[in-house]
Short mmCIF file of the C-alpha atoms (twelve columns), coordinates in Angstrom:
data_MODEL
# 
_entry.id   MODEL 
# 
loop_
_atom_site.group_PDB 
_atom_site.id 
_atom_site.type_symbol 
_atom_site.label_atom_id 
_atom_site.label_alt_id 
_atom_site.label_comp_id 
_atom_site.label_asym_id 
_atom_site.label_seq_id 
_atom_site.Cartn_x 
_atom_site.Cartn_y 
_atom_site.Cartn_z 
_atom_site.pdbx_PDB_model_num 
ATOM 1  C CA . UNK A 1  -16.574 10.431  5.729   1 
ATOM 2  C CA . UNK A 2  -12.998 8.898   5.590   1 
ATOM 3  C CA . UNK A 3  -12.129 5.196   3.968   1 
ATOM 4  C CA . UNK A 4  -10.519 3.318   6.494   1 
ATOM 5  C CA . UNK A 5  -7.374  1.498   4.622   1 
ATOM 6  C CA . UNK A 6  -6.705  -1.888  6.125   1 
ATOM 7  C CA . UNK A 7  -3.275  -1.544  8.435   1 
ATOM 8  C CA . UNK A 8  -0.370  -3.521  6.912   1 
ATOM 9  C CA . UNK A 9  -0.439  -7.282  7.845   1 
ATOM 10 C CA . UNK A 10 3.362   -7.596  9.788   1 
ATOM 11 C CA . UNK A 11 4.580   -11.474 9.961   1 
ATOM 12 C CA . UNK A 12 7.815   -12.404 11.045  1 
ATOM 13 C CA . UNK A 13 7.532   -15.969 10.373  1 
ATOM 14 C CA . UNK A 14 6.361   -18.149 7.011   1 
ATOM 15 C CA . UNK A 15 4.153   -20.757 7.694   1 
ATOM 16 C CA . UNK A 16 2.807   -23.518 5.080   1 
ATOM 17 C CA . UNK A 17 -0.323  -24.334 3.557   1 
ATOM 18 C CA . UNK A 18 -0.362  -26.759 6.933   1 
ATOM 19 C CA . UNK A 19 0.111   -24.053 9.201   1 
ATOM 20 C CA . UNK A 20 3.862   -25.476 10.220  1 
ATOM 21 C CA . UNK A 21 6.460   -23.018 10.984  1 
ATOM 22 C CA . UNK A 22 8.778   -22.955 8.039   1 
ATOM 23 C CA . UNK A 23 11.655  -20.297 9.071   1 
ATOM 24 C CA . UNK A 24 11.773  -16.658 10.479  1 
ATOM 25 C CA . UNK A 25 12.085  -13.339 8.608   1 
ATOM 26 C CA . UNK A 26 13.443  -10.007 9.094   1 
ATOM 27 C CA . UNK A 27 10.945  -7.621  11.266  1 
ATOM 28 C CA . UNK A 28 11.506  -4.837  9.149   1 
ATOM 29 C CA . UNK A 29 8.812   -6.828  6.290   1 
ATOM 30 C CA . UNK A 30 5.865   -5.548  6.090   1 
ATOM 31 C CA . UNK A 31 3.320   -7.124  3.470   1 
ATOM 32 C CA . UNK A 32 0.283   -5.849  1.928   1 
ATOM 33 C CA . UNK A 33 -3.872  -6.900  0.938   1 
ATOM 34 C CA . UNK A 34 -4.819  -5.959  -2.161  1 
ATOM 35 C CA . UNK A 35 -6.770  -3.114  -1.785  1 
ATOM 36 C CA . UNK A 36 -9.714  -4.021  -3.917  1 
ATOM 37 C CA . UNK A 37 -12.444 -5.770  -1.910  1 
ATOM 38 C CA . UNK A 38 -13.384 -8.933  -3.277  1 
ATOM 39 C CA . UNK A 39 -9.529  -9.781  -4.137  1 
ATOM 40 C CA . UNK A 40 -7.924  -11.141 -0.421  1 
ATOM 41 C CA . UNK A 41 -4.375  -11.419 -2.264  1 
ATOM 42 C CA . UNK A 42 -1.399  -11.105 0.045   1 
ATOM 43 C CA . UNK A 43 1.899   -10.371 -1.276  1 
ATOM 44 C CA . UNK A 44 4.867   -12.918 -0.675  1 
ATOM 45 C CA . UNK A 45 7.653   -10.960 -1.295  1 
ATOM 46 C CA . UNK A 46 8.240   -7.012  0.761   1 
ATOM 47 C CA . UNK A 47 7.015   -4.599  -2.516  1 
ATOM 48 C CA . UNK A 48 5.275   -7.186  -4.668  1 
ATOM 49 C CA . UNK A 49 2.255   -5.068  -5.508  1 
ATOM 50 C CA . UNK A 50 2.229   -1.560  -7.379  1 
ATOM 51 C CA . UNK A 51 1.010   1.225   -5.432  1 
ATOM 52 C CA . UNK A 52 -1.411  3.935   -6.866  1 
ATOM 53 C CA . UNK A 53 0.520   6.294   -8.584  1 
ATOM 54 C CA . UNK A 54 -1.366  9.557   -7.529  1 
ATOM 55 C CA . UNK A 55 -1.684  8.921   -3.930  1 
ATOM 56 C CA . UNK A 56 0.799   6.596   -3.159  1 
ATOM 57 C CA . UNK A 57 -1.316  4.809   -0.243  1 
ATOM 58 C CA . UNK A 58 -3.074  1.991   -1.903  1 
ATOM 59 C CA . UNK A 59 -1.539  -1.334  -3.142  1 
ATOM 60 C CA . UNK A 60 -2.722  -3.833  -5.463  1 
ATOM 61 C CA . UNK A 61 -1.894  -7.073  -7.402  1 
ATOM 62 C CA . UNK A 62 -2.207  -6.294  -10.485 1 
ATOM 63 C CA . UNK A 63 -3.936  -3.644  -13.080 1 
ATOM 64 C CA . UNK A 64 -7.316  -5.399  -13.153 1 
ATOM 65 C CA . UNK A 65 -7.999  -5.186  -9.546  1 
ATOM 66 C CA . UNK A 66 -6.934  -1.456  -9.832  1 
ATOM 67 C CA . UNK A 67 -9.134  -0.913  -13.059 1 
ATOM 68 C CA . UNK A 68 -12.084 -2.729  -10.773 1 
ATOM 69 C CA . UNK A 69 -11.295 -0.772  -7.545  1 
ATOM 70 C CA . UNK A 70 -10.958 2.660   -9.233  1 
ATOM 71 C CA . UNK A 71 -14.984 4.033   -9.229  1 
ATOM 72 C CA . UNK A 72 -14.725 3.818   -5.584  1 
ATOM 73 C CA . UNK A 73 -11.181 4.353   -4.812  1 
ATOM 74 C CA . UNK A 74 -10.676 7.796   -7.123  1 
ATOM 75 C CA . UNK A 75 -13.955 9.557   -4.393  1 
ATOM 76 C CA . UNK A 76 -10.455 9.059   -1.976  1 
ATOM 77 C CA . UNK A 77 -7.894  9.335   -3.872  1 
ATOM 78 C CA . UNK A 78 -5.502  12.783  -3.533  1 
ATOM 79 C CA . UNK A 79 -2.604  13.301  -4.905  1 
ATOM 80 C CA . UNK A 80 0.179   13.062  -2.584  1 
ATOM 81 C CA . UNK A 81 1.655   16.275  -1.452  1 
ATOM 82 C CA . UNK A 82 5.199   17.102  -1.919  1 
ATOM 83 C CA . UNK A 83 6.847   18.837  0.956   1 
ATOM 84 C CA . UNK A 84 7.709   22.295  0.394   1 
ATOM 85 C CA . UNK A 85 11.290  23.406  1.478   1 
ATOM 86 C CA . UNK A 86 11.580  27.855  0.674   1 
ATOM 87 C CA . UNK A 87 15.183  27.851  2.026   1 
ATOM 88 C CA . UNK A 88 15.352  31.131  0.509   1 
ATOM 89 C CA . UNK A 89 13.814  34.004  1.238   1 
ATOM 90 C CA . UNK A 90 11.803  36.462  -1.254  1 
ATOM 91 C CA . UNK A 91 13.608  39.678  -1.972  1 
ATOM 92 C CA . UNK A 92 12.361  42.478  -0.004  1 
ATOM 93 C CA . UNK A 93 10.293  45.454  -1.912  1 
# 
């Protein structure tokens, strides 16, 4: 059984609290829900929130919603695996 991890919320265009168009923004922003359930946080700015430090997929506001979300998010949580480059070769025996 996998957690699904909500996909990243892309918006090219700020809106206000009326729903008016206020200006356009570069399509390479991508911004992120807090990953902790009850919290619907949204960042405002392109890498506002801190991402879990041991598998790097996760985002959230701030330490209490990471404290909160942690009993459920460490059953998921692996560290992230570095890429292994051997460019050389083992001496032969």
């Amino acid at each position: 059984m996998f957690q699904q991890y909500p996909e990243p919320i892309y918006n090219n265009k700020y809106y206000s609290s009326n729903g008016e168009d206020i200006g356009d923004e570069d399509e390479n922003c991508v911004y992120y829900e807090c990953h902790y359930p009850p919290c619907t946080n949204i960042e405002h700015q392109v890498r506002e929130f801190s991402i879990c430090g041991r598998c790097q997929e996760v985002r959230y506001c701030g330490t209490y919603c990471q404290q909160k979300d942690w009993p459920v998010h460490k059953k998921f949580c692996r560290e992230k695996r570095r890429a292994c480059h051997h460019t050389e070769r083992p001496p032969d025996r």
